[in-house]
C-alpha positions in Angstrom: 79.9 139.1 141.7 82.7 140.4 139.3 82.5 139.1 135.9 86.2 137.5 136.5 84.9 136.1 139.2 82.4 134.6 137.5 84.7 133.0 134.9 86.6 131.6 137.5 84.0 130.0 139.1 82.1 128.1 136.2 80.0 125.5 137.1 81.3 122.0 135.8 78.3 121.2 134.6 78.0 123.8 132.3 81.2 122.8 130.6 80.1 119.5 130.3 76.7 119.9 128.9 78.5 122.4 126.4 81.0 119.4 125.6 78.2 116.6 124.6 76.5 119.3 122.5 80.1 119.9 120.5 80.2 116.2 120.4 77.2 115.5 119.1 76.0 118.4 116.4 79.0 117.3 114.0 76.2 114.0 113.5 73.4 116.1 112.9 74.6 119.7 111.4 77.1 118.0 108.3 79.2 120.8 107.8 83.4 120.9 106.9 86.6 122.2 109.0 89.5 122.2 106.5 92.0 119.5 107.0 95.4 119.7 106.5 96.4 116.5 104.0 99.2 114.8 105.5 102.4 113.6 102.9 102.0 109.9 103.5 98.3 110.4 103.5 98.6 112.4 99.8 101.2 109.8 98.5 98.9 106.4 99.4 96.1 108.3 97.2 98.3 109.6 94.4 99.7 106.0 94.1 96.1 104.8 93.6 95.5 107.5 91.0 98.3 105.9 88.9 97.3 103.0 88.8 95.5 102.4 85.1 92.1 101.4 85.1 91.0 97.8 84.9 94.9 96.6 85.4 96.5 95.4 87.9 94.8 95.0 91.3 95.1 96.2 94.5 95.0 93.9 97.4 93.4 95.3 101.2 94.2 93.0 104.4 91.4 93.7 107.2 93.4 92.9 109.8 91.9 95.4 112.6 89.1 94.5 115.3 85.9 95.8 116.5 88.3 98.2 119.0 89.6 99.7 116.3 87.0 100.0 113.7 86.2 103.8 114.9 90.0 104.6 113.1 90.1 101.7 110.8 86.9 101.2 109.0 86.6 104.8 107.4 90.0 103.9 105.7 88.4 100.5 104.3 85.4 102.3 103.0 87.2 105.3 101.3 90.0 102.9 99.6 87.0 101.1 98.5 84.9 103.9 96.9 88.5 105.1 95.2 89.5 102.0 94.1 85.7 100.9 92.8 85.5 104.3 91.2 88.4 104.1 89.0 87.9 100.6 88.3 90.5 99.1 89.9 90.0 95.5 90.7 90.1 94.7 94.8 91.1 91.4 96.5 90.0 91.4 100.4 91.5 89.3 102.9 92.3 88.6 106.7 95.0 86.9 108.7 93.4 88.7 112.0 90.7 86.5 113.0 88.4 88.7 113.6 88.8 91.1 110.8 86.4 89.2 108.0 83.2 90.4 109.4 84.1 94.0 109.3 85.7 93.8 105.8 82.2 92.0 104.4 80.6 95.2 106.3 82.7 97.7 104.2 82.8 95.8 100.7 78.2 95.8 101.2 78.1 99.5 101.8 80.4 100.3 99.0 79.4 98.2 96.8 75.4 98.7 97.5 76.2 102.7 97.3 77.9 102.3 94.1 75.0 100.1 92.6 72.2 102.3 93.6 73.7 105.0 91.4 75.0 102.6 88.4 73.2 102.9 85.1 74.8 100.2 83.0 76.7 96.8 83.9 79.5 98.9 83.9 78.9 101.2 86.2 78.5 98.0 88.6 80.0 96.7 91.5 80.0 93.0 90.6 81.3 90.4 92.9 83.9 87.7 91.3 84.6 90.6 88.4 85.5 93.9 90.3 86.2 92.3 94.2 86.4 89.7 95.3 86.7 88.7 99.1 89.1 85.4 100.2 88.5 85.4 104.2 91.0 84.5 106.8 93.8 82.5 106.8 96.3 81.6 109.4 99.9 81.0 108.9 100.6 84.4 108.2 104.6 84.1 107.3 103.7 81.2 105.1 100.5 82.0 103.1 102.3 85.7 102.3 105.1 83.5 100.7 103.0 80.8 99.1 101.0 83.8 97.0 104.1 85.2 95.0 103.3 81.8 93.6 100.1 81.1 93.6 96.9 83.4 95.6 94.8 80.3 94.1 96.9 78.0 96.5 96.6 79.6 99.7 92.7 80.9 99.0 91.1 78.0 97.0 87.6 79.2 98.3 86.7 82.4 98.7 85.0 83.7 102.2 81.4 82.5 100.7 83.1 78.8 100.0 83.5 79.6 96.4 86.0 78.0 94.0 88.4 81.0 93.5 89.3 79.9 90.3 85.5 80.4 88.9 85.8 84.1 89.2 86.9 86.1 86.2 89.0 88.2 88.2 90.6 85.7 89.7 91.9 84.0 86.8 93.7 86.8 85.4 95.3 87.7 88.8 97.5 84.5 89.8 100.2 85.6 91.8 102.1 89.0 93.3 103.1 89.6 89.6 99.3 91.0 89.0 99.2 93.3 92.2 100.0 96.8 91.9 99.9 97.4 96.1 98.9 95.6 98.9 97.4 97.7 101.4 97.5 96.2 105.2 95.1 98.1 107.4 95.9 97.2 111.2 96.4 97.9 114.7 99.5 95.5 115.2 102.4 94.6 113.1 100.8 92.8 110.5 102.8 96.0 107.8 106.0 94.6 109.1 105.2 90.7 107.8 104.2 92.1 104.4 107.5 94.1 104.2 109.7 91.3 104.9 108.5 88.7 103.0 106.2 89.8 100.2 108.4 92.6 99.6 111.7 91.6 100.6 111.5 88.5 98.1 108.7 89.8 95.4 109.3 93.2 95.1 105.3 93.8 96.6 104.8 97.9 97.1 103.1 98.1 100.1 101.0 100.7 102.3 99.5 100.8 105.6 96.3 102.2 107.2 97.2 101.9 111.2 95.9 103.5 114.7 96.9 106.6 116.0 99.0 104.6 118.6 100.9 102.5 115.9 101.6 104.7 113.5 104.8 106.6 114.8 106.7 103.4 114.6 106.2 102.6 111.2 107.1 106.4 109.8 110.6 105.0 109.3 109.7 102.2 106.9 107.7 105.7 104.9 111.4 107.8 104.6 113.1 104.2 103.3 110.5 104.1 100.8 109.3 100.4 102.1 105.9 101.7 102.2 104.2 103.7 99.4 101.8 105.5 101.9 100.0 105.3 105.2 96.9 106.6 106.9 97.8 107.7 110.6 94.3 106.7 112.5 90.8 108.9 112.3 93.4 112.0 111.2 94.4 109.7 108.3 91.1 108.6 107.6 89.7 111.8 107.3 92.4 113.3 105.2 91.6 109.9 102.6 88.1 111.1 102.7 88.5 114.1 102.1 90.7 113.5 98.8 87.9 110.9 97.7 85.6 113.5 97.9 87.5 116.2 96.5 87.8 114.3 93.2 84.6 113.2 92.9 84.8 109.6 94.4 82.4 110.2 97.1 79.3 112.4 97.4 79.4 113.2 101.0 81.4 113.2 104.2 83.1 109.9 105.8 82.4 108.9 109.5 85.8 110.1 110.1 85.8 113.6 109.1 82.3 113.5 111.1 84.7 112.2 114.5 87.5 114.5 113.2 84.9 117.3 113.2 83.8 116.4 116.9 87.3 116.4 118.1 88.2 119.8 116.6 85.2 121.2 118.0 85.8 120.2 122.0 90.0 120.9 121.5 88.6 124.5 120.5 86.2 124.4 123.5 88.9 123.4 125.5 91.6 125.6 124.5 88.8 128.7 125.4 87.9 127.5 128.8 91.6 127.5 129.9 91.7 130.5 128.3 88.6 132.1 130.5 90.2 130.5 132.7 93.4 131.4 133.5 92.2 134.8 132.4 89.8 134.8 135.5 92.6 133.2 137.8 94.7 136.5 137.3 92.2 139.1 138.0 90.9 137.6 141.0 94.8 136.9 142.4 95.0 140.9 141.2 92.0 141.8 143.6 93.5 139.4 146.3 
């Protein structure tokens, strides 16, 4: 048998044992492929850089599910560890009902991480001074409205059925007025609430960690300037990641630059077998 031949030929079941194996080693071998930093990925970090330490604070929404927690939950954790790191005080809450569960899940690993290294109370993650997590609400139109007045009115008890107003950090952040971005991460239109209410009416800059599938429509509200940066799915998440790391936020990879790393490795694999491929098609037509 011809060596084009045998190209042309190759058993499916090599190519798909080859394909776990590229899916897989990016878990167990932790090595880098160079990412190319998107601009609305780069301008969401930058606008986190500027903030001054120990200001204002930033408020993330956890309004994605379980379905989407491969794209969306890498973006929670590396806004955490950049936020935490240049301590910049974070308010957490829902208006997806089954977002508080996953945003406890991300606020615990930072938080422990960070603690684990910390030599002195302020090098701590403390709960109540440096985060502080409100839970879900419902009403979404309405509670976004009733906080450029009063965050204390809409949350009186945090997600653990605390007093809000018994936290330090809560008592010096009343309203929109101390909140330097929101930051929505979803996979439906909760961005576009936030934009027309909290920003429309109280000036709120606002950016956006979405899926794959919802970013395209919301690159308009990025060239208007309505949002002040976006992550676009695992790409976007990866790219954050990478920053956080690059600065010295983070100590190692994210789980998205991990499933970044997978992907780029089967594309590759791909792109060669089509290759072989139609390179085997041509000489065998040739011989015919």
């Amino acid at each position: 048998m011809k060596w084009y031949e045998v190209i042309a030929g190759i058993d499916r079941r090599i190519i798909y044992l080859l394909l776990t194996i590229l899916v897989i080693l990016p878990f167990f071998l932790h090595f880098r492929i160079p990412q190319n930093i998107m601009p609305q990925t780069r301008r969401l970090f930058d606008f986190i850089e500027s903030i001054p330490e120990n200001d204002k604070a930033v408020i993330i929404s956890f309004d994605y599910t379980p379905q989407t927690m491969p794209e969306c939950h890498p973006m929670a954790i590396a806004l955490l560890k950049h936020c935490f790191s240049r301590h910049i005080p974070v308010i957490g809450m829902s208006f997806d009902p089954q977002g508080p569960g996953l945003a406890v899940d991300a606020f615990t690993k930072v938080s422990r991480e960070i603690n684990q290294n910390a030599k002195t109370h302020e090098d701590s993650i403390i709960y109540g001074e440096d985060y502080v997590y409100l839970g879900w609400k419902s009403g979404l139109t309405a509670a976004l409205l009733d906080m450029g007045e009063s965050i204390k009115g809409v949350f009186p008890r945090d997600y653990f059925r605390n007093p809000v107003d018994s936290f330090p950090l809560m008592q010096r952040v009343k309203n929109y007025k101390q909140v330097a971005i929101a930051i929505i991460l979803s996979a439906g239109a909760y961005p576009e609430s936030w934009v027309l209410y909290p920003q429309t009416r109280y000036g709120v800059k606002v950016g956006a960690g979405l899926t794959a599938v919802m970013a395209p429509k919301y690159y308009p509200f990025l060239q208007t300037g309505q949002f002040s940066g976006m992550m676009s799915g695992m790409k976007g998440a990866a790219e954050y990641e990478n920053l956080v790391l690059k600065y010295g936020y983070a100590k190692s990879l994210g789980t998205a630059e991990t499933g970044m790393n997978s992907q780029q490795m089967v594309h590759l694999l791909i792109i060669a077998f089509i290759i072989l491929g139609n390179i085997g098609y041509f000489f065998v037509r040739r011989k015919q």
